[in-house]
C-alpha positions in Angstrom: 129.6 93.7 105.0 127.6 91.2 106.4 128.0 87.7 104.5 124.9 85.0 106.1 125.1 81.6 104.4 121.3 81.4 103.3 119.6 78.9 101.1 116.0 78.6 100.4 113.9 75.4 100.7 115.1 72.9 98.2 118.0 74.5 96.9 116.0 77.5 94.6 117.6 80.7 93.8 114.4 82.0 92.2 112.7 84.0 95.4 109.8 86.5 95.6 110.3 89.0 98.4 106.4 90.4 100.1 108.2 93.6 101.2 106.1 95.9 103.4 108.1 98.7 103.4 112.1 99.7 102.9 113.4 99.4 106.6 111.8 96.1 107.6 112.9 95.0 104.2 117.0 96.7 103.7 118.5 93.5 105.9 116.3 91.2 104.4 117.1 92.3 100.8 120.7 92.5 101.5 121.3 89.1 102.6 119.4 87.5 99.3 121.3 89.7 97.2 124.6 88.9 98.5 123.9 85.7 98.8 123.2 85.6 94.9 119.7 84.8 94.9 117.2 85.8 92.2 114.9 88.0 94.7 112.0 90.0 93.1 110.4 92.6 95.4 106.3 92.3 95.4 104.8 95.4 97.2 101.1 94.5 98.0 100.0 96.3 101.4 96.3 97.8 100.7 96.3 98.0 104.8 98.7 100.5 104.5 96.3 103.7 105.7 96.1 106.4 104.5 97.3 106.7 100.9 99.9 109.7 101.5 101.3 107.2 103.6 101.1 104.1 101.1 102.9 106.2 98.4 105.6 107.4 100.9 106.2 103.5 101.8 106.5 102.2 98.4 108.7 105.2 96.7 111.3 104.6 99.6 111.1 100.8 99.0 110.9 101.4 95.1 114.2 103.6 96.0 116.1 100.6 97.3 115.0 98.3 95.1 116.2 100.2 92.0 119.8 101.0 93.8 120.9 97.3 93.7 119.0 96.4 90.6 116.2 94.2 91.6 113.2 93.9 90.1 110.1 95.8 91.7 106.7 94.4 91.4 104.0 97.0 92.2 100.9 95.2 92.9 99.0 99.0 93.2 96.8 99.5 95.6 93.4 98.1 96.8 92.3 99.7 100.4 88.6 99.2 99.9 89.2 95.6 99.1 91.2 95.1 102.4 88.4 97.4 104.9 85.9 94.9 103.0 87.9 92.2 104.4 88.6 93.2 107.7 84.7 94.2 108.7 83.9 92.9 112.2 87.6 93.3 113.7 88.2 96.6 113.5 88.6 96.5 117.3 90.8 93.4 117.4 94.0 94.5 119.3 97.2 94.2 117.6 98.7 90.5 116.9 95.0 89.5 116.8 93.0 87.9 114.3 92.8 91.2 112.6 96.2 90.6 111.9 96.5 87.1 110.8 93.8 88.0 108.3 95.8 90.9 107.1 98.6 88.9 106.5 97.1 86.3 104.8 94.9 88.5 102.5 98.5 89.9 101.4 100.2 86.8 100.9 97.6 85.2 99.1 98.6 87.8 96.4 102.2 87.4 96.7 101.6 83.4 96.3 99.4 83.7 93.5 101.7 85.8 91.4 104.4 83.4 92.4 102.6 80.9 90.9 101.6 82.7 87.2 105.2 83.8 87.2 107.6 80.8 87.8 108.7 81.0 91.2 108.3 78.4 94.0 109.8 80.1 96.5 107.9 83.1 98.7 109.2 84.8 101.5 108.3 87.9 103.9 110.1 91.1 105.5 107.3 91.1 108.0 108.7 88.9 110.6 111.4 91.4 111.3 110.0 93.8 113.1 109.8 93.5 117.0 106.4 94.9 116.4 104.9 91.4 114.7 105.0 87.7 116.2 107.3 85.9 113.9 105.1 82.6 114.2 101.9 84.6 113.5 103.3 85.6 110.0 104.5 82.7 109.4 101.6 80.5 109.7 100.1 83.0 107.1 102.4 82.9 105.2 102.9 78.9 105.2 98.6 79.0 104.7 98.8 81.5 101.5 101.3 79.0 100.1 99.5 76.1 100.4 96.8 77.3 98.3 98.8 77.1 95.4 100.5 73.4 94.2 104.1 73.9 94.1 104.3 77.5 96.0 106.1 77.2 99.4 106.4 79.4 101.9 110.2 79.9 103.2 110.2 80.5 107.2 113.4 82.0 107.4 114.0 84.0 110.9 115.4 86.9 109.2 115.7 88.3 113.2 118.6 86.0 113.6 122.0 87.1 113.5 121.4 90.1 114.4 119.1 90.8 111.7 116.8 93.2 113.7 119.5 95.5 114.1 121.5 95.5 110.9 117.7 96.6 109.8 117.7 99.7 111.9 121.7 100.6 110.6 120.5 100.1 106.9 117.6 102.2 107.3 120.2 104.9 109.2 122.6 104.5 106.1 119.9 104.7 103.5 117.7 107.9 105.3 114.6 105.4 105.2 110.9 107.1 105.8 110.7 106.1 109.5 107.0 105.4 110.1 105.3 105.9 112.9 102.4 102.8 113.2 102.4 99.3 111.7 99.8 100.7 108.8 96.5 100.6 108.8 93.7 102.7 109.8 92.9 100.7 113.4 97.0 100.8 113.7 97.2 104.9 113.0 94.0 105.5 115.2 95.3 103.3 118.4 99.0 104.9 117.8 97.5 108.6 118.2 95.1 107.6 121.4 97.9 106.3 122.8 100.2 109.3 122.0 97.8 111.8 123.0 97.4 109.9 126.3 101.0 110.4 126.8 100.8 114.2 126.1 102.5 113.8 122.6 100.7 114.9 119.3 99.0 112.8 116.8 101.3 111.5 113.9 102.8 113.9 111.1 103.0 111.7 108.0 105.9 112.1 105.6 107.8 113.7 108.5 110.4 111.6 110.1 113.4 109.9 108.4 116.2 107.6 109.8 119.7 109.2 109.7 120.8 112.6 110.4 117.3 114.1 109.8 115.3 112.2 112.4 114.7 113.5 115.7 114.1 109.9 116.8 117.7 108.7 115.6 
């Protein structure tokens, strides 16, 4: 069992969790709990593209959730909002502005419940994945946070310590939904042209799972 001494900024125990999906999220949520923190899960993704896909995420990350008995906020989901946002960059490449927007659209939300619901302490899964630049998150994140007086933005490196890969084991142990593409619909439409380049076929959602029952374990 791993043990990391964590403490969020200022000595809180009160923390509220943007969660993304179960994988990127199992290491994350296993240090906070074990560490005795108050975490709340908030699941607000409306990039996440298309809605098969969405619901898949957000059962597997309710799933986890309820197993260690932390609360699950399900901010539901609004995908015409978040195309509404993101007119004019649906060609950005990947870690590009597109992104940063993303992000901060997401934690804006997560900040703004944190403030209506007495917590001063927001933090993201998002970081984890090799897939996203840490700093790029972060500075989203640290900008939703400022919006609100009091709200701050905790920068944890939840990579560290091996973090990255005690991710990939906890999704292994727990069977996670293993997707495919970061989320949205510019991620899911430059994954497939880049599969079918390679000869591979275009992405089968609700098909692969960490563990035993992936083919990509």
């Amino acid at each position: 069992m791993n043990e990391r001494k964590i403490a969020p900024p200022g000595g809180e125990k009160k923390v509220l969790l943007h969660s993304c999906c179960a994988p990127c999220s199992g290491s994350v949520i296993e240090d906070m709990h074990q560490a005795g923190l108050e975490l709340t899960v908030y699941f607000y993704n409306p990039n996440i593209h298309p809605r098969e896909e969405y619901e898949i995420r957000k059962e597997e990350n309710i799933r986890y959730a309820q197993k260690l008995g932390i609360p699950f906020i399900d901010a539901d989901y609004d995908a015409e909002r978040w195309f509404q946002e993101m007119k004019g960059h649906e060609l950005d490449e990947e870690r590009g502005e597109r992104c940063s927007m993303c992000f901060e659209m997401r934690f804006v939300k997560t900040a703004e419940y944190a403030s209506k619901n007495g917590f001063k302490i927001i933090t993201s899964c998002l970081g984890i994945s090799r897939w996203k630049d840490f700093d790029q998150v972060t500075r989203a994140g640290a900008a939703a946070a400022a919006l609100f007086p009091g709200i701050h933005y905790w920068d944890y490196n939840w990579r560290k310590d091996n973090g990255s890969q005690r991710m990939i084991q906890i999704a292994r142990n727990e069977s996670f939904y293993q997707q495919q593409y970061c989320g949205c619909a510019y991620s899911l439409r430059d994954t497939n042209q880049w599969r079918l380049s390679q000869g591979r076929e275009k992405i089968e959602f609700g098909k692969d799972y960490y563990g035993p029952k992936s083919a990509n374990s």
